[in-house]
C-alpha positions as CSV (number, residue, x, y, z in Angstrom):
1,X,17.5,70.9,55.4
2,X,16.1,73.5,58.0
3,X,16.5,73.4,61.4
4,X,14.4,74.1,64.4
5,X,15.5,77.4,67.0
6,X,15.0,78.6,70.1
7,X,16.7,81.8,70.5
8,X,16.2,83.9,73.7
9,X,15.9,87.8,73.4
10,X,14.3,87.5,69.9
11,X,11.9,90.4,70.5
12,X,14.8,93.0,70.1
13,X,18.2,93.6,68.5
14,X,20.5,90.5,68.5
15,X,17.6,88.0,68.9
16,X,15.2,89.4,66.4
17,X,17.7,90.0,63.8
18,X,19.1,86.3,64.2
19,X,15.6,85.0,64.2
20,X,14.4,87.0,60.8
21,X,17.3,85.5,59.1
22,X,16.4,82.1,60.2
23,X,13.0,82.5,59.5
24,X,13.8,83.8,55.8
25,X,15.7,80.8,54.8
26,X,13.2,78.6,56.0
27,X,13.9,77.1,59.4
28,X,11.5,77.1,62.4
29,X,12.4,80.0,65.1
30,X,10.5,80.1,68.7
31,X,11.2,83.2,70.1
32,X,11.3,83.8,74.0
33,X,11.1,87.3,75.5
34,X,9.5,89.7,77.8
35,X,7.1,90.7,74.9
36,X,7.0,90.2,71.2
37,X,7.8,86.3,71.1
38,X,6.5,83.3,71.1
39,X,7.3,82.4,73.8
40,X,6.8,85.0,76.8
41,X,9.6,84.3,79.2
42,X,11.1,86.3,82.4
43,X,14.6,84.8,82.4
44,X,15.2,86.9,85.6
45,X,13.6,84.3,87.9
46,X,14.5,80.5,88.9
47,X,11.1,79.9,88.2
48,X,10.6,82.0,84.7
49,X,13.4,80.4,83.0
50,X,11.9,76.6,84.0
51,X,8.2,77.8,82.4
52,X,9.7,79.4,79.1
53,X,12.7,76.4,78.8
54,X,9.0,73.6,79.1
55,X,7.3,76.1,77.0
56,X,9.6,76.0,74.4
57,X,10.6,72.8,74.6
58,X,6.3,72.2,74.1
59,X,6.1,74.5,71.2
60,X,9.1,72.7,69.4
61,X,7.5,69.4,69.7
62,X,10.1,67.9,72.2
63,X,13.2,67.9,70.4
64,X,14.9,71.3,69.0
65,X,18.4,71.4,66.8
66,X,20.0,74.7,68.3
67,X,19.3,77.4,71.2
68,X,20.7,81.2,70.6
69,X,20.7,82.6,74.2
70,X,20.7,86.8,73.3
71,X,18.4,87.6,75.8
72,X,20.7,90.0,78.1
73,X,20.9,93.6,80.1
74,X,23.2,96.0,80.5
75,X,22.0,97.9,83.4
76,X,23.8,99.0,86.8
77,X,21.6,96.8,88.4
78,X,21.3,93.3,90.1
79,X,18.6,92.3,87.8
80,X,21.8,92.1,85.0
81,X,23.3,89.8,86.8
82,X,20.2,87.4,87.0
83,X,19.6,87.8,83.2
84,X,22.9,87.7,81.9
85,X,24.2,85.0,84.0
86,X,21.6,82.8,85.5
87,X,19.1,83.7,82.4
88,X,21.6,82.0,80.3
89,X,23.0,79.1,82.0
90,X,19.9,77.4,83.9
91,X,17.6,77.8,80.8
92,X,20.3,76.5,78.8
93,X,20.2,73.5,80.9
94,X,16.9,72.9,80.8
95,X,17.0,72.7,77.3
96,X,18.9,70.0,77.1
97,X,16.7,67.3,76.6
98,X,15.1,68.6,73.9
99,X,18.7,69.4,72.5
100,X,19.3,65.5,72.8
101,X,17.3,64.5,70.1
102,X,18.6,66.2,67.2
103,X,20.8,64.8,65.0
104,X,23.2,67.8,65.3
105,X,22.6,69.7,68.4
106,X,24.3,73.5,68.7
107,X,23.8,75.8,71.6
108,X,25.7,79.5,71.0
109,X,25.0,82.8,73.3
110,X,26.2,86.2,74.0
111,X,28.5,87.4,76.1
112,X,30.4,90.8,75.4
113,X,34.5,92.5,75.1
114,X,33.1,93.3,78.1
115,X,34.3,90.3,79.5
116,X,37.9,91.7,79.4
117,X,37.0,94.9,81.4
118,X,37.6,95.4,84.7
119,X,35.1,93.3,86.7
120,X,34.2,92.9,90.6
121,X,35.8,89.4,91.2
122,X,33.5,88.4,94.4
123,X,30.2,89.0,92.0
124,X,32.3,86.5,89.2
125,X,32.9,83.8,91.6
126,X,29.3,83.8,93.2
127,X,28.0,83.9,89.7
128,X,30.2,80.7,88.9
129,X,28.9,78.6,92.1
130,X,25.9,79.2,91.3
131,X,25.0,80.9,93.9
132,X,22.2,83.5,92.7
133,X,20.7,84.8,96.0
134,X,24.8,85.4,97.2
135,X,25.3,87.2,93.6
136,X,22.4,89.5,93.6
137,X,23.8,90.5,97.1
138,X,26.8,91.5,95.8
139,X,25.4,92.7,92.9
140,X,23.3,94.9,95.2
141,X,25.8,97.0,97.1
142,X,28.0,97.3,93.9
143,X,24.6,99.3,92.2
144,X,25.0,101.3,95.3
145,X,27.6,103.4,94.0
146,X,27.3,104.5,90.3
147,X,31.8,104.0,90.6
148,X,30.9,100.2,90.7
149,X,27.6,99.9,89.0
150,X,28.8,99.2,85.8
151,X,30.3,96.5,87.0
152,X,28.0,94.0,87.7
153,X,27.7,93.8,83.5
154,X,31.4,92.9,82.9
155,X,31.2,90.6,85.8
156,X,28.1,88.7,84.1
157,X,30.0,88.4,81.0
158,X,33.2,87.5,82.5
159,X,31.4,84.9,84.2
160,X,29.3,83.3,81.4
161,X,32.4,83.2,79.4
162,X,34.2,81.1,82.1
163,X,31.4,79.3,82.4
164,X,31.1,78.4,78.8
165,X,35.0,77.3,78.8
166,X,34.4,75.5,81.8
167,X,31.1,73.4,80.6
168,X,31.8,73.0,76.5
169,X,34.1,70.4,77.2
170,X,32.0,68.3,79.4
171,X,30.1,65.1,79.4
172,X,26.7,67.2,79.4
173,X,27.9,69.4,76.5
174,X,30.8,67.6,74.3
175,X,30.4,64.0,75.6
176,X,26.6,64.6,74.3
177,X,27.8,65.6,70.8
178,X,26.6,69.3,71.6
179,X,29.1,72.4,70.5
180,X,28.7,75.0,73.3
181,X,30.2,78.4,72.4
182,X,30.0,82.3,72.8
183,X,30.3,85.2,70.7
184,X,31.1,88.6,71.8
185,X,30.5,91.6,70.4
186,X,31.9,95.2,70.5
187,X,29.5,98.2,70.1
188,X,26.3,97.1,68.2
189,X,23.7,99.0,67.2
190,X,20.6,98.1,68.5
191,X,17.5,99.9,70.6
192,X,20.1,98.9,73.7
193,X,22.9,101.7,72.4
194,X,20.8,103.8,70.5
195,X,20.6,106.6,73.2
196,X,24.9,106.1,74.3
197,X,25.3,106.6,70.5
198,X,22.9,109.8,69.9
199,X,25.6,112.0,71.0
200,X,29.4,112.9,70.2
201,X,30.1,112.7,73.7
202,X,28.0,109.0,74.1
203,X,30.0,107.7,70.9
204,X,33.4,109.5,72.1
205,X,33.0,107.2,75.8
206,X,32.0,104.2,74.1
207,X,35.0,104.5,71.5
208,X,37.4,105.1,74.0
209,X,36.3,101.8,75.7
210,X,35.4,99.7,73.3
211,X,38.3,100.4,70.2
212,X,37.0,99.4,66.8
213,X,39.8,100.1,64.3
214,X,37.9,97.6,61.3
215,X,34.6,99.1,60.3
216,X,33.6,100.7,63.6
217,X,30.3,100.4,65.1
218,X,28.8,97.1,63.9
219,X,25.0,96.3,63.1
220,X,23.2,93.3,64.1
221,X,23.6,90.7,61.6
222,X,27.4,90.9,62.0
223,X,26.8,88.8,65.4
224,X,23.8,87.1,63.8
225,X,25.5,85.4,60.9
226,X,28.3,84.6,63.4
227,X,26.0,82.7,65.9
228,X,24.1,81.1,62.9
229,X,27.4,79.6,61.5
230,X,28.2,78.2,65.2
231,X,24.7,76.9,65.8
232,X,24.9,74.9,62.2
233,X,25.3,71.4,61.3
234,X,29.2,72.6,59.8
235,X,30.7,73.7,63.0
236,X,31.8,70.4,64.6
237,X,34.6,71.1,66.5
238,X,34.1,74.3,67.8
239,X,34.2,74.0,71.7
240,X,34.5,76.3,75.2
241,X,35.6,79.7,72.8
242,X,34.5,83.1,73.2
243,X,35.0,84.1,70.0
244,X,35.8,88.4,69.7
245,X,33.4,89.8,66.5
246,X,34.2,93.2,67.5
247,X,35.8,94.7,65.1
248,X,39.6,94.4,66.5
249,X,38.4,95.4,70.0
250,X,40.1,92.6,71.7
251,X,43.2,92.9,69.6
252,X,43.7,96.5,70.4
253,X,43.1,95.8,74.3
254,X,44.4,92.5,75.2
255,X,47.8,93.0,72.5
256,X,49.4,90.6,70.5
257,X,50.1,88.0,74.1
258,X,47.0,86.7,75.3
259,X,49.4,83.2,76.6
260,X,52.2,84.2,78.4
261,X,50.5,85.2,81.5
262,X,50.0,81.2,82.4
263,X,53.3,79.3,80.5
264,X,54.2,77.6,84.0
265,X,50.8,76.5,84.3
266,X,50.7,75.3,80.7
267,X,54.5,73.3,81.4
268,X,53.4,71.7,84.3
269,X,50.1,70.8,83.1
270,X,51.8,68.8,79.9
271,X,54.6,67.8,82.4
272,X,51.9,66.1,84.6
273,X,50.3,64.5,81.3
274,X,53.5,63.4,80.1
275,X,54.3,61.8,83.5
276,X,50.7,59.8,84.0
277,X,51.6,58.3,80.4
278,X,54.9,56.9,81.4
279,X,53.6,55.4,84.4
């Protein structure tokens, strides 16, 4: 049975190869973008995302099965953090009353290995209030100084990552019967890397950062296929993950002990469970 799509960046890399595999098999894809969609959307702005969320929403007939949120930057600049962040989780919400009548709503997006990298914590925490004028200040003097630039990208992934973990398990999301994950990626190769990967010393920088023992540099339809599965009828219990298609990236980095780091929190959490069942 096909399914209808909206999927957000579909005019380039991520979102254009996700769409032309959905549109090959034979469900419905409304694209939103800059330029070279169906919908043309500036997911930078309060107002932007609104108009492309209705628009889309309008195009689909009032109900859509799934959203793909690709759209995304990576640029030393405050306009990042609008995108990546606010670009994902407003229009996201928007969507979701057309999400509410499917049968089997999905919702998958992007966020990056990026997300374990250093990051500027002040520009994470304003991104999770939801505080956008108080992020793109921060995000503002950090693009001051090329040494803290590149932050305000790992900060917007790091936040929409949290914010996924923090929201999939909700009423809005999971009490609505509606799977909300993430994928990240490692290096892919898209129009967005191209120029970082033209040269041995671009690919040396990147491969020092971004480690990717199992088949190196990955193409597009490696993080396609992976958001298509997430966004289908067969993922049902998928919830809140980030899950790493990077090609061991995360492995390499993070080590074999991604739990110790919280086991008191973890005891006193069951303790506390195991205490409000006894009373």
């Amino acid at each position: 049975m096909s399914r209808s799509y909206v999927i957000t960046g579909a005019g380039s890399g991520i979102g254009k190869t996700t769409a032309a595999i959905l549109e090959a098999r034979g469900d419905t894809v409304i694209g939103v973008d800059l330029r070279g969609a169906a919908v043309a959307g500036d997911l930078s702005t309060p107002t932007g995302r609104a108009e492309a969320a209705a628009e889309a929403t309008r195009l689909a007939g009032g109900t859509v099965d799934a959203v793909i949120a690709c759209a995304g930057l990576a640029l030393p600049k405050p306009l990042t953090a609008a995108v990546n962040y606010f670009g994902m989780t407003e229009f996201l919400d928007a969507m979701r009353p057309a999400l509410a009548g499917s049968a089997a709503p999905r919702v998958a997006l992007i966020s990056s290995m990026a997300s374990i990298q250093p990051v500027a914590p002040a520009l994470v925490d304003a991104l999770l209030t939801d505080d956008e004028p108080a992020a793109l200040a921060i995000a503002e003097r950090l693009a001051e100084d090329p040494a803290t630039g590149n932050l305000i990208y790992s900060s917007s992934k790091r936040a929409i990552s949290r914010w996924v973990r923090r929201e999939a398990p909700s009423a809005a999301w999971a009490g609505a019967g509606i799977p909300l994950n993430a994928v990240a990626p490692g290096t892919v190769v898209t129009p967005m890397t191209a120029e970082l990967l033209a040269t041995p010393d671009g690919r040396a920088l990147v491969d020092a950062s971004v480690p990717m023992p199992l088949n190196s540099h990955q193409g597009p339809e490696s993080i396609a296929n992976l958001l298509i599965w997430l966004t289908s009828v067969e993922n049902s219990h998928c919830c809140g993950q980030t899950i790493y298609c990077d090609g061991g990236a995360d492995a390499v980095l993070r080590g074999d002990d991604v739990w110790s780091w919280n086991e008191e929190g973890i005891q006193a959490r069951f303790a506390e469970i195991f205490a409000g069942l006894q009373n």
